[in-house]
N, CA and C atoms as a LAMMPS dump frame, in Angstrom:
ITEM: TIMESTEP
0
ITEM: NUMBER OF ATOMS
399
ITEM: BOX BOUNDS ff ff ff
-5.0000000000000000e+02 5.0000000000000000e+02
-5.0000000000000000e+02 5.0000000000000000e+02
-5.0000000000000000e+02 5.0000000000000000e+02
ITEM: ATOMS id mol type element x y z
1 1 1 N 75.121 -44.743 -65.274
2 1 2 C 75.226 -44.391 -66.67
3 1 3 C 76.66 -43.949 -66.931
4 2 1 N 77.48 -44.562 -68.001
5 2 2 C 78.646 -44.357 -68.454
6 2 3 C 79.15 -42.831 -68.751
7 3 1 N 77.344 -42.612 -70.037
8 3 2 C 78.256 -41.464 -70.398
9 3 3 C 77.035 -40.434 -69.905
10 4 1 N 77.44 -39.435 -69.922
11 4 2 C 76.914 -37.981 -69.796
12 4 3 C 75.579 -38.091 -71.287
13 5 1 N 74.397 -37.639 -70.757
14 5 2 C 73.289 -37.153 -71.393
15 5 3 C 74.109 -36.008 -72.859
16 6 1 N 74.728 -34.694 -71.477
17 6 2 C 75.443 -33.827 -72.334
18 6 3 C 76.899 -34.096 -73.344
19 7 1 N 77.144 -35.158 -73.071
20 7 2 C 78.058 -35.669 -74.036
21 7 3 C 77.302 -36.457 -75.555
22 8 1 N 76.356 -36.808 -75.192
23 8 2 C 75.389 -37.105 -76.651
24 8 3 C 75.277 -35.523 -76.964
25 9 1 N 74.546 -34.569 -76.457
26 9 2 C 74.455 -33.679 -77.188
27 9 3 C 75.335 -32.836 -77.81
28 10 1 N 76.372 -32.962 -77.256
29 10 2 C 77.585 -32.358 -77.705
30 10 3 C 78.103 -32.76 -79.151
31 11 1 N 77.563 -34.53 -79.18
32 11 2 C 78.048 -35.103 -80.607
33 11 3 C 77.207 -34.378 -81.246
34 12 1 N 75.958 -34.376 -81.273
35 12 2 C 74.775 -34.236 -82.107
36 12 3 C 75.428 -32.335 -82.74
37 13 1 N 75.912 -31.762 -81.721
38 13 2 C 76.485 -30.133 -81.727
39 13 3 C 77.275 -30.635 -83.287
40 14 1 N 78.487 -31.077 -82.745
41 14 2 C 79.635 -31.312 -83.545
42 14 3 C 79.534 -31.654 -84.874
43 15 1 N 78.567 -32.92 -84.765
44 15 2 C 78.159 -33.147 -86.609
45 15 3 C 77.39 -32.087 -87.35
46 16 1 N 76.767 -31.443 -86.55
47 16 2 C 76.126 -29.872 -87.54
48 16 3 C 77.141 -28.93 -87.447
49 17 1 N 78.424 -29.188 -87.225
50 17 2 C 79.909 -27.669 -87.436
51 17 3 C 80.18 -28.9 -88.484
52 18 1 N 80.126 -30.212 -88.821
53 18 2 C 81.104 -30.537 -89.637
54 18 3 C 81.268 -29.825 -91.075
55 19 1 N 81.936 -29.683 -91.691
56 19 2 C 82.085 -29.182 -92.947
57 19 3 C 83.09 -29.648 -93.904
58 20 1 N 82.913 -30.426 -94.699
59 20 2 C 81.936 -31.132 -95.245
60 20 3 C 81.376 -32.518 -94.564
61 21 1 N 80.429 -32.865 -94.416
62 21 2 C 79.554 -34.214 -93.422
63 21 3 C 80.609 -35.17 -93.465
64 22 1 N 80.689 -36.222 -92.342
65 22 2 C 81.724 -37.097 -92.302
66 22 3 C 81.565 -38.059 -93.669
67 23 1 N 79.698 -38.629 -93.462
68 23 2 C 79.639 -39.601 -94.552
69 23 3 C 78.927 -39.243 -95.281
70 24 1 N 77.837 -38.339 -95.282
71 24 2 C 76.804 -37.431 -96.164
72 24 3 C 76.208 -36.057 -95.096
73 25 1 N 75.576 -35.31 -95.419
74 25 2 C 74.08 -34.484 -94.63
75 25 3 C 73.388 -35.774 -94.403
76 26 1 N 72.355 -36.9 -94.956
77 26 2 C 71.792 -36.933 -94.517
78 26 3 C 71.832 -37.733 -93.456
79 27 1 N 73.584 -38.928 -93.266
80 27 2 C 73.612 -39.627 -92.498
81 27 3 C 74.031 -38.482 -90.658
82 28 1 N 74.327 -37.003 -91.219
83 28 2 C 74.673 -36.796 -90.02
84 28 3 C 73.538 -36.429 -89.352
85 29 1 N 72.544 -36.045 -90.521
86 29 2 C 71.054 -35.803 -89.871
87 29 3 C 70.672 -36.856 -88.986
88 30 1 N 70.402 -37.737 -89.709
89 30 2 C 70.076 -39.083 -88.889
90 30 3 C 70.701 -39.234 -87.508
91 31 1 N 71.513 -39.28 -86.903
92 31 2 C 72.935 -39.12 -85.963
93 31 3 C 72.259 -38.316 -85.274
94 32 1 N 72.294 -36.707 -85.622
95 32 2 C 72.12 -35.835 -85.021
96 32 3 C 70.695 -35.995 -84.256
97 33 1 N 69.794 -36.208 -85.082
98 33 2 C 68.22 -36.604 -84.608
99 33 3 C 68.259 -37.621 -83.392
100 34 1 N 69.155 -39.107 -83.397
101 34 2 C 69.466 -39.606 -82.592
102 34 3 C 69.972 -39.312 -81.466
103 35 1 N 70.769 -38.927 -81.543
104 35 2 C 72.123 -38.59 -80.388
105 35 3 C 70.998 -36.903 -79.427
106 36 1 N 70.333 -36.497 -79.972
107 36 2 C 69.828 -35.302 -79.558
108 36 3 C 68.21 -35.707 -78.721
109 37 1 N 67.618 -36.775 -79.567
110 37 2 C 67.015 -37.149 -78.428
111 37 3 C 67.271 -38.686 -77.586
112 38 1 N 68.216 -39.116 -78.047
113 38 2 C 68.428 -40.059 -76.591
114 38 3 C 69.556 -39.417 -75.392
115 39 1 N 69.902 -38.334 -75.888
116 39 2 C 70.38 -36.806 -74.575
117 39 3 C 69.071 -36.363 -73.691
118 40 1 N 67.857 -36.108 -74.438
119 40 2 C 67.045 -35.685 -73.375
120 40 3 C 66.39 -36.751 -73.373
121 41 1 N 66.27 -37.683 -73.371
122 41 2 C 66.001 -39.055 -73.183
123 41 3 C 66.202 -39.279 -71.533
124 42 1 N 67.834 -39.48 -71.634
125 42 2 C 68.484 -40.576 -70.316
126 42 3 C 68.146 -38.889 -69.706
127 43 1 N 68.552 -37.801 -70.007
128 43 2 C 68.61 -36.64 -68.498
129 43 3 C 67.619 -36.647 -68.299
130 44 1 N 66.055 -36.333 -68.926
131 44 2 C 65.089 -36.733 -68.119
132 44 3 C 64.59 -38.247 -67.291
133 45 1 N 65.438 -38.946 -67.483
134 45 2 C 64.939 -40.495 -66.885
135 45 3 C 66.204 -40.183 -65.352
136 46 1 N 67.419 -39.935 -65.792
137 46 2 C 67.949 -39.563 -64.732
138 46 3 C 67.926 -38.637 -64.085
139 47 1 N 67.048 -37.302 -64.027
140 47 2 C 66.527 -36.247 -63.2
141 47 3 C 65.595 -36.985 -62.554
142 48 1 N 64.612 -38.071 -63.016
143 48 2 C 63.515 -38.89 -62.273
144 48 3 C 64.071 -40.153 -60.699
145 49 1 N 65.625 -40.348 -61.79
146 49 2 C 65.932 -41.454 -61.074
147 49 3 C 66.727 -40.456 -59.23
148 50 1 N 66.869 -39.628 -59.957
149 50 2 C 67.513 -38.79 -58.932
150 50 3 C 66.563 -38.376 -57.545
151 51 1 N 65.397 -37.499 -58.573
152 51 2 C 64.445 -37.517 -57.536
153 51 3 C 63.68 -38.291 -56.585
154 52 1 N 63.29 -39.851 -57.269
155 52 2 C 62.907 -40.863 -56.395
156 52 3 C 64.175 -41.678 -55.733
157 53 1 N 65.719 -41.158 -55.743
158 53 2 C 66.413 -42.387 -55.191
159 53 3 C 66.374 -43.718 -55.782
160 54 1 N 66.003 -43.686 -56.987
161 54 2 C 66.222 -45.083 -57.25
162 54 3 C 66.829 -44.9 -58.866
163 55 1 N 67.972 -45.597 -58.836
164 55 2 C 69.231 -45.222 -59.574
165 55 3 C 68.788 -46.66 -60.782
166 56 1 N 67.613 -47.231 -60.58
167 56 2 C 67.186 -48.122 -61.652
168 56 3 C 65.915 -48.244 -62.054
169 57 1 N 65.663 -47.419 -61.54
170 57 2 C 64.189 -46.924 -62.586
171 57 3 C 64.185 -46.685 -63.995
172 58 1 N 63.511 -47.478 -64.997
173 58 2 C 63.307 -47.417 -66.263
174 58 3 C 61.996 -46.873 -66.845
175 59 1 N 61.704 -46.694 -67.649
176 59 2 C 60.371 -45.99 -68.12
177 59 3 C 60.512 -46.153 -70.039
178 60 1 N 59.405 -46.277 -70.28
179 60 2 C 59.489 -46.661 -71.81
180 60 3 C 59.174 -45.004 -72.159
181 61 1 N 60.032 -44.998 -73.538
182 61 2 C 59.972 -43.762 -74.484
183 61 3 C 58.214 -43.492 -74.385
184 62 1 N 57.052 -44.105 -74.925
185 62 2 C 55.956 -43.304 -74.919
186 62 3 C 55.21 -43.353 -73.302
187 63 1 N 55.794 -43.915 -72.601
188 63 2 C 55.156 -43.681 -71.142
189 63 3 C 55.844 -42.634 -70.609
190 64 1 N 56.922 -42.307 -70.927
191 64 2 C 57.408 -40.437 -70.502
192 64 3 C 56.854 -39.583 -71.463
193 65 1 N 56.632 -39.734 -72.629
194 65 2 C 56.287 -38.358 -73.847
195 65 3 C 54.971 -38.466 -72.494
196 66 1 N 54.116 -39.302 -72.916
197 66 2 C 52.87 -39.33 -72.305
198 66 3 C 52.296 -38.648 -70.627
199 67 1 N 53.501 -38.574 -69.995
200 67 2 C 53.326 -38.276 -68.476
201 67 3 C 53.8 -37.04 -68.44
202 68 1 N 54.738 -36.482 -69.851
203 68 2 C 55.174 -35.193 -69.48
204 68 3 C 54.373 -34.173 -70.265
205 69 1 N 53.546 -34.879 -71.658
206 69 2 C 52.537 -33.915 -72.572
207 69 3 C 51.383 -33.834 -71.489
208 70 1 N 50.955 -34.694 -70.732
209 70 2 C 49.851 -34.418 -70.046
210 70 3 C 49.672 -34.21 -68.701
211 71 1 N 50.833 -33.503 -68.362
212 71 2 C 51.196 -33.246 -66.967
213 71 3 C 50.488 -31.811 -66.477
214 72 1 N 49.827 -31.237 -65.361
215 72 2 C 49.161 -30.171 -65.024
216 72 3 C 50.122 -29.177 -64.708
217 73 1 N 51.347 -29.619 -64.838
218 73 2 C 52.007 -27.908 -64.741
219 73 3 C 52.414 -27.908 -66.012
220 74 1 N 52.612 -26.092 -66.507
221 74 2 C 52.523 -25.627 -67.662
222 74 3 C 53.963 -26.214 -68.043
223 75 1 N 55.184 -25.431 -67.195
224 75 2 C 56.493 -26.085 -67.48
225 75 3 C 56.774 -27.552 -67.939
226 76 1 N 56.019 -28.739 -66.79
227 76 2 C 56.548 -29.686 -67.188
228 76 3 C 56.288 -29.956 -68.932
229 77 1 N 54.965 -29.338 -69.004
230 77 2 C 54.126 -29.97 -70.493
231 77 3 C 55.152 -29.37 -71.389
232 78 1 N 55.709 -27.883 -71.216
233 78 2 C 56.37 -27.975 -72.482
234 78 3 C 57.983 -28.58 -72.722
235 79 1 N 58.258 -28.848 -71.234
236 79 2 C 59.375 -29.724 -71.991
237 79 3 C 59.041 -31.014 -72.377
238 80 1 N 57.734 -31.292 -72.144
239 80 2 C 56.916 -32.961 -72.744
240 80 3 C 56.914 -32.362 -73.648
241 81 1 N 56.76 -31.442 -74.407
242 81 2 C 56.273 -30.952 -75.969
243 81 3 C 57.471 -31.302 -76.834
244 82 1 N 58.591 -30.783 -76.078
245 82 2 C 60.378 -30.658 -76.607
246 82 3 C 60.621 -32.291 -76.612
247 83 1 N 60.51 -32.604 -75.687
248 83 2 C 60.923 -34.242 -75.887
249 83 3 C 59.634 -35.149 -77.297
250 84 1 N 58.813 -34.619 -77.176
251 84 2 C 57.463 -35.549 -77.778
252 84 3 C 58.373 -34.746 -79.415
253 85 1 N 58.647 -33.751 -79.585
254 85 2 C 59.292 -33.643 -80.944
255 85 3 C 60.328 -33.684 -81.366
256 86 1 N 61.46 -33.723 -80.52
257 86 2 C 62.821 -34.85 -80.857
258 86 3 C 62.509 -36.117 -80.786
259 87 1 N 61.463 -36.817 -79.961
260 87 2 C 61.129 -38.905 -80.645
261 87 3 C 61.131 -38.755 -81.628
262 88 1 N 59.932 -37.576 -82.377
263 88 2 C 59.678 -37.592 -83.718
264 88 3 C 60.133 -37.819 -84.574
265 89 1 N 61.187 -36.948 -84.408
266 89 2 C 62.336 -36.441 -85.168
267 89 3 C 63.133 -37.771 -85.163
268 90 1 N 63.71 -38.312 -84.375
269 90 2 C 64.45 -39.994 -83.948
270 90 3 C 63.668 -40.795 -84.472
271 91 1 N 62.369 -40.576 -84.503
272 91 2 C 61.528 -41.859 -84.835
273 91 3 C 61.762 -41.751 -86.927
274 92 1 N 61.524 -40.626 -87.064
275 92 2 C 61.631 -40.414 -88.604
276 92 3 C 62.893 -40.745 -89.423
277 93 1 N 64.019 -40.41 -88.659
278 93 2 C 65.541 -40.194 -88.988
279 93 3 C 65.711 -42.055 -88.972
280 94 1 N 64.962 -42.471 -88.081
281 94 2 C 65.313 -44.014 -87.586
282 94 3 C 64.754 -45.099 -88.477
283 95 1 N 63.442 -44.478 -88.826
284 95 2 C 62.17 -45.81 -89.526
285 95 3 C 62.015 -45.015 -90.624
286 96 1 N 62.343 -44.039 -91.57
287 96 2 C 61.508 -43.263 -92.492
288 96 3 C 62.722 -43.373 -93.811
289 97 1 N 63.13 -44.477 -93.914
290 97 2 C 64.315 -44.15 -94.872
291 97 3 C 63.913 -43.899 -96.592
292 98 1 N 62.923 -43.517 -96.492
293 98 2 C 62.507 -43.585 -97.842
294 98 3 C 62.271 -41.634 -97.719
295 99 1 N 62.22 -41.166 -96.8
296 99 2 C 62.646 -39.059 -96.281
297 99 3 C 64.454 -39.455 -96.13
298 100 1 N 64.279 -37.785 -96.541
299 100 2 C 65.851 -37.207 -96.599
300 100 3 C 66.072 -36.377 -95.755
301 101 1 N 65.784 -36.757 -94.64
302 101 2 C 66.252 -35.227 -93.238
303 101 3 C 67.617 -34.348 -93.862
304 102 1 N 67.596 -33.131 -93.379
305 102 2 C 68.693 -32.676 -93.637
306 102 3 C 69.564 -32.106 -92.453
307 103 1 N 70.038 -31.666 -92.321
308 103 2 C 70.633 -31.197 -90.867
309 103 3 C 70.457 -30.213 -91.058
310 104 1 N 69.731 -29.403 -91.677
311 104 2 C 69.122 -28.095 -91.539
312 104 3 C 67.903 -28.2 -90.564
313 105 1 N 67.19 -29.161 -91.339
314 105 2 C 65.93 -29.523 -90.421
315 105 3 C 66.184 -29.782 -88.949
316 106 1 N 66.798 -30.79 -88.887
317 106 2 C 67.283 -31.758 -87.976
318 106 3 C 67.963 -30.245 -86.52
319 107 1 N 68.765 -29.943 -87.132
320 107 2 C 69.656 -29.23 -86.55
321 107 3 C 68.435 -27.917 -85.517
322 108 1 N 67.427 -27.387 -86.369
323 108 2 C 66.127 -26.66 -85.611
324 108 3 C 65.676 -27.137 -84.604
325 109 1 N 66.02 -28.337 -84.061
326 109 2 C 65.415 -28.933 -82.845
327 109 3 C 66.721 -28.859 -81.516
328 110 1 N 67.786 -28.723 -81.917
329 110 2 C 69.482 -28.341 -81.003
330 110 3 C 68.622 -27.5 -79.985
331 111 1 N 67.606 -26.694 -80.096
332 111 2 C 67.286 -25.786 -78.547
333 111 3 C 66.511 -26.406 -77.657
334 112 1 N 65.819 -27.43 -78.42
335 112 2 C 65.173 -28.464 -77.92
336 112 3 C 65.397 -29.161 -77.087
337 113 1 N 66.637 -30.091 -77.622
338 113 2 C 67.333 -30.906 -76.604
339 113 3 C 68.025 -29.641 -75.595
340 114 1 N 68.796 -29.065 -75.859
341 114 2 C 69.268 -28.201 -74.781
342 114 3 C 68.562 -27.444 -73.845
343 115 1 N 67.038 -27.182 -74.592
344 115 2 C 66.666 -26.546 -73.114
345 115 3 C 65.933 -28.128 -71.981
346 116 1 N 65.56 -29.378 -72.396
347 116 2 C 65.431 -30.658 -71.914
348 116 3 C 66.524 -30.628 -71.064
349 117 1 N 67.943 -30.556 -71.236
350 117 2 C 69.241 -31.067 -70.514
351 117 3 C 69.371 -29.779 -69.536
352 118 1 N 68.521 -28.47 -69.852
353 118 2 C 69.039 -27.47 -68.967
354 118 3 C 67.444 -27.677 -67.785
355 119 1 N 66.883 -28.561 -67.898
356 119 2 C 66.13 -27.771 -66.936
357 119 3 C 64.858 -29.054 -66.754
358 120 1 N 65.503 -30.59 -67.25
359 120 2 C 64.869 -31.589 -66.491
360 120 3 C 65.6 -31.824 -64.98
361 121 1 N 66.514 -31.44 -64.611
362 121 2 C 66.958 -31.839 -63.463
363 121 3 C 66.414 -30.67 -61.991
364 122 1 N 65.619 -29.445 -62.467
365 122 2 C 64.922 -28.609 -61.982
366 122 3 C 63.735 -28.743 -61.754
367 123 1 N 62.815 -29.371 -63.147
368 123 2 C 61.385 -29.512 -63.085
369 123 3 C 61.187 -31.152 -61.953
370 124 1 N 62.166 -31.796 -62.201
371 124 2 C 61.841 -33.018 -61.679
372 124 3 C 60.293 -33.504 -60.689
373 125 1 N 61.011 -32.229 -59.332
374 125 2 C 60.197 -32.626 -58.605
375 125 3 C 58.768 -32.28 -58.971
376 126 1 N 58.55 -31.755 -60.176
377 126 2 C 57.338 -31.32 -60.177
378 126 3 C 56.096 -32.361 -61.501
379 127 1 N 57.365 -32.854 -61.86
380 127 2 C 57.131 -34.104 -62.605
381 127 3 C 55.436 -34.708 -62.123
382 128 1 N 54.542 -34.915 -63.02
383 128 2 C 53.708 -36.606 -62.495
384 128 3 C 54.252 -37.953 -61.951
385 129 1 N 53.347 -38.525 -61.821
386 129 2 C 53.628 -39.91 -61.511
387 129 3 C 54.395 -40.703 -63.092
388 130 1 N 55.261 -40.662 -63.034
389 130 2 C 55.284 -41.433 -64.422
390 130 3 C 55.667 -43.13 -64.084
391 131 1 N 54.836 -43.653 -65.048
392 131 2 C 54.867 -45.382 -65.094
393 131 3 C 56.038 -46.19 -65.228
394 132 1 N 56.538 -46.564 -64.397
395 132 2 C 58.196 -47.812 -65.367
396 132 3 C 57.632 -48.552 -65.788
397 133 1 N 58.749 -49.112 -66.128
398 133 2 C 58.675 -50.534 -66.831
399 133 3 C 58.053 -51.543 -66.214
């Protein structure tokens, strides 16, 4: 992987200090929603890839929400909870153009992704079986 997980989140940081939005609020919302969950996206796929040694393991977006909401340890489930509501959030910002996210909204989920990037590379081993591709 080119770039750093934490370098998406860092953008997603940056467009909620902008003042005034580069191209509107709601396009940085959109951005931000993006960039914040495809950060805990790749760090949880690469905390996985780490743990099994295999540096090409893929996994589809609802076959991880799915392995980490219904996982038997308490930890893993709630960072499945954190990831299952930044898709949301990506999924809405992405397909919902007829809503006006704001980066107010948008921006309430920043602990989200950050606690995902602080502490998928910890839970790993405790991870389920999750399905690839």
């Amino acid at each position: 992987m080119t770039i750093r997980p934490e370098s998406l989140l860092d953008a997603a940081q940056a467009l909620n200090r902008l003042r005034p939005p580069l191209v509107s609020d709601e396009v940085c919302a959109r951005t931000m929603a993006n960039r914040m969950y495809y950060a805990s996206y790749h760090a949880i796929r690469e905390a996985i890839r780490t743990h099994l040694g295999d540096p090409t393991f893929d996994v589809t977006h609802s076959n991880l929400v799915d392995a980490l909401t219904n996982a038997p340890d308490e930890d893993v489930r709630h960072l499945g909870e954190r990831l299952k509501r930044l898709r949301a959030n990506r999924v809405a910002s992405d397909y919902r153009l007829d809503e006006s996210p704001t980066r107010f909204k948008v921006a309430v989920h920043l602990s989200d992704a950050r606690y995902v990037l602080d502490n998928a590379g910890r839970l790993a081993r405790r991870f389920p079986h999750v399905r690839g591709r």
